[in-house]
Backbone as CSV, one residue per row, in Angstrom:
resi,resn,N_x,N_y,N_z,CA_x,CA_y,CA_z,C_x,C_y,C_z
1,UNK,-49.574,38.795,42.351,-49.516,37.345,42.588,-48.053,36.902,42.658
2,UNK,-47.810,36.173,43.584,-46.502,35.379,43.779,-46.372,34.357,42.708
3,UNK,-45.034,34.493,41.783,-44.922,33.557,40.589,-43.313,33.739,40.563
4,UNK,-43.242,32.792,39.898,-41.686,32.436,39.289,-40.793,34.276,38.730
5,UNK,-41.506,34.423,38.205,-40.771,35.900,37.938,-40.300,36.941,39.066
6,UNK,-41.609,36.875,39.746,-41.577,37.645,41.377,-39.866,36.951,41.809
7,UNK,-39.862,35.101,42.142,-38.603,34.851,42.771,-37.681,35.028,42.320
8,UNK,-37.859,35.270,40.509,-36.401,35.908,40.013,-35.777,37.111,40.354
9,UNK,-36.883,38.488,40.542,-36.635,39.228,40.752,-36.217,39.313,42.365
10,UNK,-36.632,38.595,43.012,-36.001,38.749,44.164,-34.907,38.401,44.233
11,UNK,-34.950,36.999,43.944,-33.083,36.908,43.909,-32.222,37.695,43.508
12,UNK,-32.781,38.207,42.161,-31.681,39.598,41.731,-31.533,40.384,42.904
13,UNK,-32.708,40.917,43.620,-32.569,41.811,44.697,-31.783,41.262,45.812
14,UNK,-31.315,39.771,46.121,-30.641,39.043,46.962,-29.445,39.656,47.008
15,UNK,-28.633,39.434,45.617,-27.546,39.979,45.321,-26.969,41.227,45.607
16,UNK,-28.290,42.226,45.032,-28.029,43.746,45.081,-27.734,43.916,46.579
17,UNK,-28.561,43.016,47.679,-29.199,43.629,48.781,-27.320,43.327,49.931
18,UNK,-27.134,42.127,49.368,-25.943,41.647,50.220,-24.635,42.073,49.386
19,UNK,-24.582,42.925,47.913,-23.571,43.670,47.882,-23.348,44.490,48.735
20,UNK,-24.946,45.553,49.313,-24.854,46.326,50.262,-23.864,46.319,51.465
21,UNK,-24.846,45.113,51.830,-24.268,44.697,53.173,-23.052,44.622,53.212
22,UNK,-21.907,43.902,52.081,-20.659,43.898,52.409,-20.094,44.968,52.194
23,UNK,-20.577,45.875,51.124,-20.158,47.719,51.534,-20.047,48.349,52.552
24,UNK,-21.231,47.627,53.631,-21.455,48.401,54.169,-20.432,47.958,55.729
25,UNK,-19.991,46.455,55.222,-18.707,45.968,56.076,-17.441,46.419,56.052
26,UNK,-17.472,47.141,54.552,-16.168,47.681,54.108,-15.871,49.093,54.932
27,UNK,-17.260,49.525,54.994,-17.301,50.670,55.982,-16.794,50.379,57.686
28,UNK,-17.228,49.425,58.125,-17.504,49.226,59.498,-15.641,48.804,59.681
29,UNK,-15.094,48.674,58.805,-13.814,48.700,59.477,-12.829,49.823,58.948
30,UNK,-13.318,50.606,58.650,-12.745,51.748,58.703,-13.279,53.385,59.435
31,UNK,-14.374,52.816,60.274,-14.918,54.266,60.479,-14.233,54.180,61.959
32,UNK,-13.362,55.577,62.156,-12.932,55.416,63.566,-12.463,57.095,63.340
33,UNK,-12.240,57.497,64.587,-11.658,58.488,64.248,-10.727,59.134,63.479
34,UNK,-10.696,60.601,62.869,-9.877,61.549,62.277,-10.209,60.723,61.170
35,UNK,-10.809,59.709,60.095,-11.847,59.285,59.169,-12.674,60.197,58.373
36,UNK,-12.813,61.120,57.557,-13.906,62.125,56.636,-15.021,61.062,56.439
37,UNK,-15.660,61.695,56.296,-16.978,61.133,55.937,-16.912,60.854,54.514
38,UNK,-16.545,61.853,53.352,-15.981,61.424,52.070,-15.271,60.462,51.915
39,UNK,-14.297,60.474,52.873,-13.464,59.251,52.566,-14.639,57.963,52.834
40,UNK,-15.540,57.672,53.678,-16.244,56.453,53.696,-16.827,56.428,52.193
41,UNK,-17.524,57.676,51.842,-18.122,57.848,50.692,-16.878,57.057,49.508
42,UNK,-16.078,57.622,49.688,-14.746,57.004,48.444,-14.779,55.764,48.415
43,UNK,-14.274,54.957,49.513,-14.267,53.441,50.030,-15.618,52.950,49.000
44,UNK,-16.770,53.308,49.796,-18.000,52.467,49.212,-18.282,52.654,47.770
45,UNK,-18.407,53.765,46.702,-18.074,54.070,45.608,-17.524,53.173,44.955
46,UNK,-15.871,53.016,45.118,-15.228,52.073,44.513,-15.471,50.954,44.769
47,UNK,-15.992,50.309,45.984,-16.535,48.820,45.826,-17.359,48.820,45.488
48,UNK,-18.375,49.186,45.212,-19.703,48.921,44.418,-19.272,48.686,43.139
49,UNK,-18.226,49.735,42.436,-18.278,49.899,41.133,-17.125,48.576,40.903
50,UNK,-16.410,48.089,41.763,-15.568,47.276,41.588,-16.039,45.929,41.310
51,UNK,-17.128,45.732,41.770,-18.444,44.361,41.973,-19.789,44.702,40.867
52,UNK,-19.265,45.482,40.003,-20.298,45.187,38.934,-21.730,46.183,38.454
53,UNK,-21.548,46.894,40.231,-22.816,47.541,39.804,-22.973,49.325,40.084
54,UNK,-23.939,50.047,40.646,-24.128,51.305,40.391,-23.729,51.755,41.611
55,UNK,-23.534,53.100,42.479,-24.273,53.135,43.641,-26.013,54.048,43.336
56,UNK,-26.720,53.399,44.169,-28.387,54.067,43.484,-28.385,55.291,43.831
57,UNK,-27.993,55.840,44.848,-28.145,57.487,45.920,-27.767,58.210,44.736
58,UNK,-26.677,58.208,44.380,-25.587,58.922,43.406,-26.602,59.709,42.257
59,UNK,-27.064,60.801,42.417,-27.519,61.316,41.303,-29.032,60.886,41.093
60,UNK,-29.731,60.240,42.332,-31.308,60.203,43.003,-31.928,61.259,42.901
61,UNK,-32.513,61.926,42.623,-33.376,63.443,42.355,-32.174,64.522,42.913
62,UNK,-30.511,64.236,42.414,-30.303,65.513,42.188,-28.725,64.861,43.234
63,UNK,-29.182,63.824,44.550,-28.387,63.602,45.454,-26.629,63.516,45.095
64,UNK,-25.814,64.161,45.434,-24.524,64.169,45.170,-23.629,62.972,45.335
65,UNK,-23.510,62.131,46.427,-22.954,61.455,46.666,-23.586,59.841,46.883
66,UNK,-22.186,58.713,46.710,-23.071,57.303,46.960,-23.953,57.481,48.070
67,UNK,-23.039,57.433,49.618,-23.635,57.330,50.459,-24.725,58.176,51.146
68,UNK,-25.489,58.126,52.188,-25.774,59.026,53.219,-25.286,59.021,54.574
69,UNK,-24.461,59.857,54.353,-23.748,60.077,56.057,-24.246,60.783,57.369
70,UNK,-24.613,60.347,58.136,-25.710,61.404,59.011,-24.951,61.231,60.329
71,UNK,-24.439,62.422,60.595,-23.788,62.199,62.103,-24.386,63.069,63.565
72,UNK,-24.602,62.301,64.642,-25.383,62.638,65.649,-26.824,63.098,65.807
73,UNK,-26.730,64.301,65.452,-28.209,64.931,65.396,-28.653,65.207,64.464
74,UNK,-27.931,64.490,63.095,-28.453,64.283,61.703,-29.315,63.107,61.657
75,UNK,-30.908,62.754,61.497,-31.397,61.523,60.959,-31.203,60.753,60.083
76,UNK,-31.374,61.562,59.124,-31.185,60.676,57.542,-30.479,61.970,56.531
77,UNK,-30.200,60.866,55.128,-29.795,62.043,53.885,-28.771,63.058,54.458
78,UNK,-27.761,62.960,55.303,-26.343,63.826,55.603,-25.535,63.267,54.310
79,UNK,-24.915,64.290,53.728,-24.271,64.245,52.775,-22.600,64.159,52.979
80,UNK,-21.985,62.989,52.640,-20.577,62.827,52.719,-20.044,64.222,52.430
81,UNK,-18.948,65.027,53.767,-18.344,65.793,53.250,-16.839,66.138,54.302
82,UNK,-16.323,67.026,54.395,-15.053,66.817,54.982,-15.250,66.953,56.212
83,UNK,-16.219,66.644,56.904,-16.306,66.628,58.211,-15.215,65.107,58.857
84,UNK,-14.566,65.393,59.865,-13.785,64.887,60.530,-14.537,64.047,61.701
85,UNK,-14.741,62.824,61.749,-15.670,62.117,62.895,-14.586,62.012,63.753
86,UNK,-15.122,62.169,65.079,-14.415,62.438,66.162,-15.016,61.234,67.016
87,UNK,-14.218,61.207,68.217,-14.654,60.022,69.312,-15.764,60.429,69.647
88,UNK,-16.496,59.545,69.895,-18.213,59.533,70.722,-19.288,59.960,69.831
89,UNK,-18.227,60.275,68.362,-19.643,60.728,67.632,-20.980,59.100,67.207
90,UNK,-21.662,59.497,66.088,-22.612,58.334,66.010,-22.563,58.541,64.475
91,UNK,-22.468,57.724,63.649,-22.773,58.067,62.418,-23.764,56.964,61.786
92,UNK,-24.793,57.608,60.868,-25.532,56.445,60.371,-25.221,56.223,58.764
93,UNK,-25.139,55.617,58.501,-24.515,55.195,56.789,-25.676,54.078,56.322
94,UNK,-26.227,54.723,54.941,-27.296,54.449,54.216,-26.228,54.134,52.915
95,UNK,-26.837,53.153,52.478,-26.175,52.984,51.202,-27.519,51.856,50.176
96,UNK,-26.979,52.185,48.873,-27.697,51.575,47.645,-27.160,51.433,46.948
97,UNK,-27.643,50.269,46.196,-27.108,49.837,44.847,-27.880,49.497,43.682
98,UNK,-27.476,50.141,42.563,-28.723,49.194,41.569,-27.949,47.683,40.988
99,UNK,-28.376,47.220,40.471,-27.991,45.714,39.192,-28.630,45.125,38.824
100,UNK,-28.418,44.894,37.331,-29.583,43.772,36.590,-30.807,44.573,36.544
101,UNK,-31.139,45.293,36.811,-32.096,46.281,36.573,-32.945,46.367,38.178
102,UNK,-32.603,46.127,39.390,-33.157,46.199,40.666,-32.174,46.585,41.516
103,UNK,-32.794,47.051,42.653,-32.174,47.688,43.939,-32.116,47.430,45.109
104,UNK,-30.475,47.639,45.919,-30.511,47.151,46.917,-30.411,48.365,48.293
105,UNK,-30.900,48.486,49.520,-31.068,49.562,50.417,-30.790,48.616,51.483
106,UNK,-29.727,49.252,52.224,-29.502,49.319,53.307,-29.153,49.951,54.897
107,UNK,-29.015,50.131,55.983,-28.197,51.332,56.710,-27.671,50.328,58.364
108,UNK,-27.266,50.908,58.724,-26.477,50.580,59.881,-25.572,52.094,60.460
109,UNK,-26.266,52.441,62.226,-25.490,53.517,62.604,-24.370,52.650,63.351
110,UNK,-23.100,53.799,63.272,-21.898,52.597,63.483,-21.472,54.045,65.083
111,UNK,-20.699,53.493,66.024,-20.253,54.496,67.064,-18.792,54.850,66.534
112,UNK,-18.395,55.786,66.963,-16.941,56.256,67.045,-16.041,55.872,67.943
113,UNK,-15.342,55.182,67.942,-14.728,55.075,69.272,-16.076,54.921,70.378
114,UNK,-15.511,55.343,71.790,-16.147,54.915,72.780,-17.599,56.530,73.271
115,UNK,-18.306,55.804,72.850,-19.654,56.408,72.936,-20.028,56.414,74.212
116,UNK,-21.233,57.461,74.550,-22.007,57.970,76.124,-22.957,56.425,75.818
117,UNK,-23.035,56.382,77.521,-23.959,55.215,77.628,-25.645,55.053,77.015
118,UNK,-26.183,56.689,76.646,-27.268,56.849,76.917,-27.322,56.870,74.939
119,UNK,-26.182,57.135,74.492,-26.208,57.160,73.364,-26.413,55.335,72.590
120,UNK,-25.528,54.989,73.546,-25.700,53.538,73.504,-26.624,53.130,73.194
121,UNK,-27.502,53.217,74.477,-28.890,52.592,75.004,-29.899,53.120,73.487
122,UNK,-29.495,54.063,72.905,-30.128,54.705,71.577,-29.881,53.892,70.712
123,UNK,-28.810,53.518,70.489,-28.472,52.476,69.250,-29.278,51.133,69.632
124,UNK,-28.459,50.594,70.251,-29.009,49.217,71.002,-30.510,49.114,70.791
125,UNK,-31.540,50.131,71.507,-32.965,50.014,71.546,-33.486,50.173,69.480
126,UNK,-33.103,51.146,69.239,-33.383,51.164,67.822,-32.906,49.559,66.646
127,UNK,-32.108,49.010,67.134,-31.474,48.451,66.493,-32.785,47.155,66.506
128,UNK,-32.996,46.948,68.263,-33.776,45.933,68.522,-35.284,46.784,67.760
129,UNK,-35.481,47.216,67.567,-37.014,47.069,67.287,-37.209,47.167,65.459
130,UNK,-36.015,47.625,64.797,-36.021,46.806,63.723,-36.019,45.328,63.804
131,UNK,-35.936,44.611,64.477,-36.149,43.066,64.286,-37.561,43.116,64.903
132,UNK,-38.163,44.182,65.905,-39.517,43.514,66.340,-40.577,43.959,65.440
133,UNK,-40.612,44.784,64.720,-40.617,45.344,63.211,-40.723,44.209,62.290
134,UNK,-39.226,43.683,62.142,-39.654,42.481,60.743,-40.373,41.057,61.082
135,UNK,-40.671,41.298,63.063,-41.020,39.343,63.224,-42.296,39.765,62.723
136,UNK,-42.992,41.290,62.308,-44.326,41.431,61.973,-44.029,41.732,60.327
137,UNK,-43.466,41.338,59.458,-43.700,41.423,58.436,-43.900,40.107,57.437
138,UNK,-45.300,39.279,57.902,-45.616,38.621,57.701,-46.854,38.498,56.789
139,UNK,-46.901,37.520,55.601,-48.486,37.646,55.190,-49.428,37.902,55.806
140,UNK,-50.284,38.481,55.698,-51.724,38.872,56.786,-51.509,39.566,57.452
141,UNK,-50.721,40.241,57.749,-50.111,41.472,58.668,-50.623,42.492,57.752
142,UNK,-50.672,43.801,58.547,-50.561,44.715,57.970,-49.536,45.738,58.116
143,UNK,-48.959,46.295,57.665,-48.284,47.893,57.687,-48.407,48.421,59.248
144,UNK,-49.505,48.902,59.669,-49.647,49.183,61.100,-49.220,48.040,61.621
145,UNK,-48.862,47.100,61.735,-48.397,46.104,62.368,-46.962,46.001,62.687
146,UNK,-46.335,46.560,61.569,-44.770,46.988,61.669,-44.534,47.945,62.502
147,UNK,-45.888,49.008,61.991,-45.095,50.250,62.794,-45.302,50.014,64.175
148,UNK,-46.656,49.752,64.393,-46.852,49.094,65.987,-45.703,48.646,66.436
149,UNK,-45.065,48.002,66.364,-44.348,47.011,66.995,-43.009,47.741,67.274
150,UNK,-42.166,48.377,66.107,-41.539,49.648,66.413,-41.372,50.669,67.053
151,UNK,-42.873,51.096,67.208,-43.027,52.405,68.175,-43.152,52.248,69.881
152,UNK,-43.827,50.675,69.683,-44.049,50.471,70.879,-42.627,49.864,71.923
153,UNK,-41.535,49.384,70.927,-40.693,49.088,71.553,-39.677,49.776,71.679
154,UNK,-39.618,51.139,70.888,-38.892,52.389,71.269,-39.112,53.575,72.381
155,UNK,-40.303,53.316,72.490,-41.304,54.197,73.292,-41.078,54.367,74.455
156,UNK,-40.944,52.457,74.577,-41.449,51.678,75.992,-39.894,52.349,76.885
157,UNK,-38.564,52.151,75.581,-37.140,52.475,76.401,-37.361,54.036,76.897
158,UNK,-38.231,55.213,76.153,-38.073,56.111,76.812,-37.789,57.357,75.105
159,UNK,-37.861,56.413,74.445,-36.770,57.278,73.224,-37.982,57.728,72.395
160,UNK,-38.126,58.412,71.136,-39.139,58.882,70.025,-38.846,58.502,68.921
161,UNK,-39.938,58.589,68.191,-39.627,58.027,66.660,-40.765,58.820,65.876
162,UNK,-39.374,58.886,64.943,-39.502,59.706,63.863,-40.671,59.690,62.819
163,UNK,-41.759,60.480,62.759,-42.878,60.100,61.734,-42.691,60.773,60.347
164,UNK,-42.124,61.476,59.863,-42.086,61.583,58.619,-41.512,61.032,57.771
165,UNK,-40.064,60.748,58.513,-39.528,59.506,57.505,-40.208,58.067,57.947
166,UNK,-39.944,57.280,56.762,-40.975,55.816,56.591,-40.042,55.117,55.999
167,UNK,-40.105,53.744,56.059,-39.893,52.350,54.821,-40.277,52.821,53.754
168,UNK,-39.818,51.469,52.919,-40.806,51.736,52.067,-40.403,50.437,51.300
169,UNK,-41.058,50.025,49.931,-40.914,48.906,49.219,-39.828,49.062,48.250
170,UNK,-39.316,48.010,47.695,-38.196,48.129,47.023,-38.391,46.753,46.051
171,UNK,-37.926,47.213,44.623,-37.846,46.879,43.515,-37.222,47.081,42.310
172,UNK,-37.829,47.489,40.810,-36.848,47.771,39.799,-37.166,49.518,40.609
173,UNK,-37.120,49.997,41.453,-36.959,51.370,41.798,-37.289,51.245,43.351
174,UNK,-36.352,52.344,43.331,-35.937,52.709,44.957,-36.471,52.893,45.934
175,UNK,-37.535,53.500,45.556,-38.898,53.597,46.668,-39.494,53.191,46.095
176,UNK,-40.693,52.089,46.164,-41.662,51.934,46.241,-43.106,51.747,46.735
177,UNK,-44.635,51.501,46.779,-45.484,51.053,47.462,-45.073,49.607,48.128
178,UNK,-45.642,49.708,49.712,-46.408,50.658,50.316,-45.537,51.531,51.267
179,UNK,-45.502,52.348,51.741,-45.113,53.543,52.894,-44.737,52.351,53.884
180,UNK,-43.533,52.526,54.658,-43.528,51.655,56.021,-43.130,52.684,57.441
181,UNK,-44.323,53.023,57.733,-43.590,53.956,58.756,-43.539,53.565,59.763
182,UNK,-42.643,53.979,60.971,-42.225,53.428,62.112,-43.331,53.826,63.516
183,UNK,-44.335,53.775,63.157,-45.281,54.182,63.981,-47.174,53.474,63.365
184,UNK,-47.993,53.266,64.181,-49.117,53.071,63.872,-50.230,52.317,64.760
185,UNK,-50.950,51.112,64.291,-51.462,50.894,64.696,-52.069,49.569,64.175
186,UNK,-52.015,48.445,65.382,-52.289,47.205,64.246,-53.651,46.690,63.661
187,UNK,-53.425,45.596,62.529,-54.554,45.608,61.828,-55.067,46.760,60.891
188,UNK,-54.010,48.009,60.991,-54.296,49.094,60.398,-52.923,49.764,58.973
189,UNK,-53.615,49.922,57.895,-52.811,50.193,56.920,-53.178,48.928,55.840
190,UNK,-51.757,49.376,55.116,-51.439,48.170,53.442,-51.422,46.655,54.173
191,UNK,-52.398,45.936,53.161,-52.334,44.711,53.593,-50.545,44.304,53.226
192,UNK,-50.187,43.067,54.137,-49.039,42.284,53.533,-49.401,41.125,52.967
193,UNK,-48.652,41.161,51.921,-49.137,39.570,50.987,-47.572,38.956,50.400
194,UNK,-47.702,37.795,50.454,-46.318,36.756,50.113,-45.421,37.712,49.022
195,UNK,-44.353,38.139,48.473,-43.154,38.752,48.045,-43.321,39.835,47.759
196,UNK,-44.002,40.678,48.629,-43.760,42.278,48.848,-42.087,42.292,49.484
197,UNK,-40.962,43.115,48.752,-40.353,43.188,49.716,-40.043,44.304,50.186
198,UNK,-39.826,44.752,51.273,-39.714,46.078,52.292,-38.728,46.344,52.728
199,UNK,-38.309,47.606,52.898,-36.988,48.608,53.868,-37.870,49.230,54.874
200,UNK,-37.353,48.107,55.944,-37.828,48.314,57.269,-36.699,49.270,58.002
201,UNK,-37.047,50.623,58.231,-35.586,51.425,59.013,-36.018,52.548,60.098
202,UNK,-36.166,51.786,61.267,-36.470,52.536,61.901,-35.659,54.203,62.359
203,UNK,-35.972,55.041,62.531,-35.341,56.012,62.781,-35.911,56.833,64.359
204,UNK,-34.717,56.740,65.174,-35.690,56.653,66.654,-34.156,58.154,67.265
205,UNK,-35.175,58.640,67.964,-34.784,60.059,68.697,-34.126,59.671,69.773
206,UNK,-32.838,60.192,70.803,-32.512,60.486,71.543,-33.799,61.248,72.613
207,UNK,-34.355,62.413,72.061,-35.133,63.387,72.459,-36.444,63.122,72.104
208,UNK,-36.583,64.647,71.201,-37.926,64.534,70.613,-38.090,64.047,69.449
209,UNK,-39.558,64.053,68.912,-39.454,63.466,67.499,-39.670,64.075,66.304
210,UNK,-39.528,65.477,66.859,-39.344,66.528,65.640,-38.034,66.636,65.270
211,UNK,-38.476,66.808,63.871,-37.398,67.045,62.802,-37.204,68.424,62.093
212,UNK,-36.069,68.903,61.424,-35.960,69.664,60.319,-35.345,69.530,59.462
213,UNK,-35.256,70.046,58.369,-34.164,69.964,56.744,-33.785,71.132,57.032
214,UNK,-32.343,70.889,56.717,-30.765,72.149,56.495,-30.966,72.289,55.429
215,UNK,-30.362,73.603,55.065,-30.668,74.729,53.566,-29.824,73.999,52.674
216,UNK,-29.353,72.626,52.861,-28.859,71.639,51.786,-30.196,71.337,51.311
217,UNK,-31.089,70.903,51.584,-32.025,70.188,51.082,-32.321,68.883,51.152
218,UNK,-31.480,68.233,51.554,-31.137,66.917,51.898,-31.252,66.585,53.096
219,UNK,-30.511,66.890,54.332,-29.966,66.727,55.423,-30.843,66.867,56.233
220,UNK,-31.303,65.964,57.046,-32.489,65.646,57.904,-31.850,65.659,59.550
221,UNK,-32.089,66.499,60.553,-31.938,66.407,61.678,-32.681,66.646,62.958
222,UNK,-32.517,66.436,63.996,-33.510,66.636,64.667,-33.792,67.987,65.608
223,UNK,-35.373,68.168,66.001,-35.088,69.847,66.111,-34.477,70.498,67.516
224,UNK,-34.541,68.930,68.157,-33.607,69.807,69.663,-32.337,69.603,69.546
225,UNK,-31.357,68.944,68.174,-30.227,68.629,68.178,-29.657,67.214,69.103
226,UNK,-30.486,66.563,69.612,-30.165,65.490,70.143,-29.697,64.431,68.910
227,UNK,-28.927,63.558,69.558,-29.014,62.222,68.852,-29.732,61.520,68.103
228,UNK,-29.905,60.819,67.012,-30.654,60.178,66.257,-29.888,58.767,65.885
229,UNK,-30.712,57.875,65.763,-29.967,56.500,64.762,-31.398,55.709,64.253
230,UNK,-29.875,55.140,63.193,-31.108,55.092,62.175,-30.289,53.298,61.156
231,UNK,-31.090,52.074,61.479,-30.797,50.726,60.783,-32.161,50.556,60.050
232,UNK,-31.684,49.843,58.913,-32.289,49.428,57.990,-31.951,47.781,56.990
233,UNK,-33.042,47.367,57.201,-32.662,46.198,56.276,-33.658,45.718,54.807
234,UNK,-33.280,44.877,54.250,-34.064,44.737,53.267,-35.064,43.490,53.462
235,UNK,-36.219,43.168,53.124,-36.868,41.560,53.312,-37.978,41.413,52.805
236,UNK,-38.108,39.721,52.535,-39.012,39.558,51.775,-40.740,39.581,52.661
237,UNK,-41.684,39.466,52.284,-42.594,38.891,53.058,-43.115,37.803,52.859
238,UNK,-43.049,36.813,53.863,-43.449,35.569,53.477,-44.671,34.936,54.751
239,UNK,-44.860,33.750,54.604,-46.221,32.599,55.013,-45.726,33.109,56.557
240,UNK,-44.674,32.588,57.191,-44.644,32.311,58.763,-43.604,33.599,58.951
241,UNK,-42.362,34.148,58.310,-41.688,34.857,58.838,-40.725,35.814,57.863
242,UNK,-40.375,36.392,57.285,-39.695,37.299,56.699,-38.365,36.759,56.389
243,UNK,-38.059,37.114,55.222,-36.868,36.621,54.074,-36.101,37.570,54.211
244,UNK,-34.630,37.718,54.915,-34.041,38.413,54.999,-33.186,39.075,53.631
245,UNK,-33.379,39.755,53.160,-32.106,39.836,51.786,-30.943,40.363,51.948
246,UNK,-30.984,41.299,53.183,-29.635,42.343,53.316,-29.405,41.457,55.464
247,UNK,-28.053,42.213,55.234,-27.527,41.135,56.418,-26.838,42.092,56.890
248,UNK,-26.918,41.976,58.626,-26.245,42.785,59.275,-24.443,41.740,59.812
249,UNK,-24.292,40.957,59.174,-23.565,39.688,59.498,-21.983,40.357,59.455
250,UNK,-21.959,40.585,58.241,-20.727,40.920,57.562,-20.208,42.356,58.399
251,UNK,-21.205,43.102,58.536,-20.668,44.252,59.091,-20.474,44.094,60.981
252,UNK,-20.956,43.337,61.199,-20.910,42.497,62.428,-19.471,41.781,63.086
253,UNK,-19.260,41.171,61.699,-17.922,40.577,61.798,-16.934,40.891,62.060
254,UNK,-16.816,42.568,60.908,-15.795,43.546,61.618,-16.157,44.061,62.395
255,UNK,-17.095,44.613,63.168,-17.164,45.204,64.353,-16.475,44.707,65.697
256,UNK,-17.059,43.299,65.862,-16.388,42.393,66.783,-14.699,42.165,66.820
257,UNK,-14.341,42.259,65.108,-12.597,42.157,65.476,-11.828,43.040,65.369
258,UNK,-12.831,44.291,65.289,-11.954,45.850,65.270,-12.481,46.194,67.218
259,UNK,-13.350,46.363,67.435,-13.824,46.747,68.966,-14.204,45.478,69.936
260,UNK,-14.286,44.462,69.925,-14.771,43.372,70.673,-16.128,43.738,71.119
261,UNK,-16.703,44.429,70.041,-18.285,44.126,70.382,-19.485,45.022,69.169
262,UNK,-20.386,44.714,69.593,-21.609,45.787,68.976,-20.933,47.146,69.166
263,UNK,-21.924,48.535,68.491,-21.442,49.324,69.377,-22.339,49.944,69.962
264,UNK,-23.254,49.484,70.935,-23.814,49.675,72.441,-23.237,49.078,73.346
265,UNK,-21.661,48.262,72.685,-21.532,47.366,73.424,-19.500,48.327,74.051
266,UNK,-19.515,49.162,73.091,-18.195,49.955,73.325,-18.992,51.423,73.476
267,UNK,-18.821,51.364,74.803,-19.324,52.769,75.308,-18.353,53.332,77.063
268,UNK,-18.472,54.537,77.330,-18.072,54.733,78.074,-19.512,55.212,79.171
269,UNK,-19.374,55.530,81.086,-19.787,55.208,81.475,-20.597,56.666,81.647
């Protein structure tokens, strides 16, 4: 039941969710080439811990580092390490935080310098169907309703999406009920009801939509080695339309005054 405690706890999660986000701004103006991936990991680390709170990844069933760094034909869970990002690569950066006893999840794939067009068209399309994703995360909706809307608008560009990784709910812990996966069927799945809130993140293929795990254990990529990207936001569910908690704004901001644009929007031809 939706009650006064539920909106406390969300608000806490407000906080957690848009520390993210500005971590995850702190990132967006520094990822460019000859950049380590550790070093992003360093950056975000110390601002989290500088603002009060945890990073959540850090020591997650075992996970080494704050962030998740996943570059090109990595999906998800790439582990910050001395890899050197180069021009045209793609990197996706997942980050969490705990505070006050709740958690915040976020991701955003950022380009390297000047990216292939087709890689573009990968970001860009993924990016959009996380929003066609949350205009369905509405009371009376269901779960298949998200993923519907996701699959069908990744599909439609030509691209695949990923079925094993999913959403999922978020609270005093990191994953929670229900599953949000980026695929389905509507009217079908977990009902939605007023302050469920969800990590909607789509994760959509260049190629195909098979996956594998590297003998890290962690590191999720895809099995023809193509491209992957992968955004995520946090939100509430509400009556007419979804409560945003995490914001792509901030990291937006620098994008535009480091490259003069998105980055589907700095690409080469």
């Amino acid at each position: 039941m939706f009650n006064d405690q539920t909106r406390d706890g969300i608000e806490i999660m407000r906080e957690c969710n848009l520390l993210v986000s500005r971590t995850l701004a702190e990132i967006a103006r520094i990822v460019e080439p000859g950049v380590t991936t550790l070093e992003l990991d360093r950056v975000a680390e110390e601002f989290i811990l500088d603002h009060g709170a945890i990073p959540a990844f850090k020591g997650y069933s075992g996970f080494p580092r704050t962030l998740c760094t996943s570059v090109n034909s990595e999906v998800v869970h790439g582990i910050p390490s001395s890899y050197v990002l180069k021009e045209g690569d793609i990197v996706s950066v997942d980050c969490g935080v705990r505070m006050k006893g709740y958690y915040g999840d976020t991701a955003y794939s950022f380009a390297v310098g000047e990216i292939s067009s087709d890689v573009a068209g990968l970001l860009r399309v993924t990016y959009e169907s996380l929003f066609k994703g949350i205009d369905r995360a509405i009371a009376g909706n269901r779960v298949g309703d998200i993923g519907h809307a996701v699959q069908e608008h990744a599909e439609k560009a030509g691209f695949s999406v990923v079925r094993e990784m999913v959403g999922h709910g978020l609270g005093e812990n990191l994953h929670e009920k229900p599953e949000v996966p980026n695929y389905g069927k509507r009217g079908r799945g977990a009902l939605l009801k007023r302050g469920m809130v969800l990590c909607i993140e789509p994760m959509i293929n260049l190629g195909s939509k098979g996956i594998l795990q590297d003998a890290d254990g962690w590191t999720i990529r895809t099995r023809d080695n193509q491209p992957s990207a992968h955004y995520e936001l946090a939100v509430v569910v509400e009556k007419e339309k979804a409560d945003f908690l995490s914001t792509f704004q901030y990291i937006e901001q620098e994008l535009i005054k480091k490259n003069n644009g998105l980055p589907w929007q700095n690409k080469k031809p």
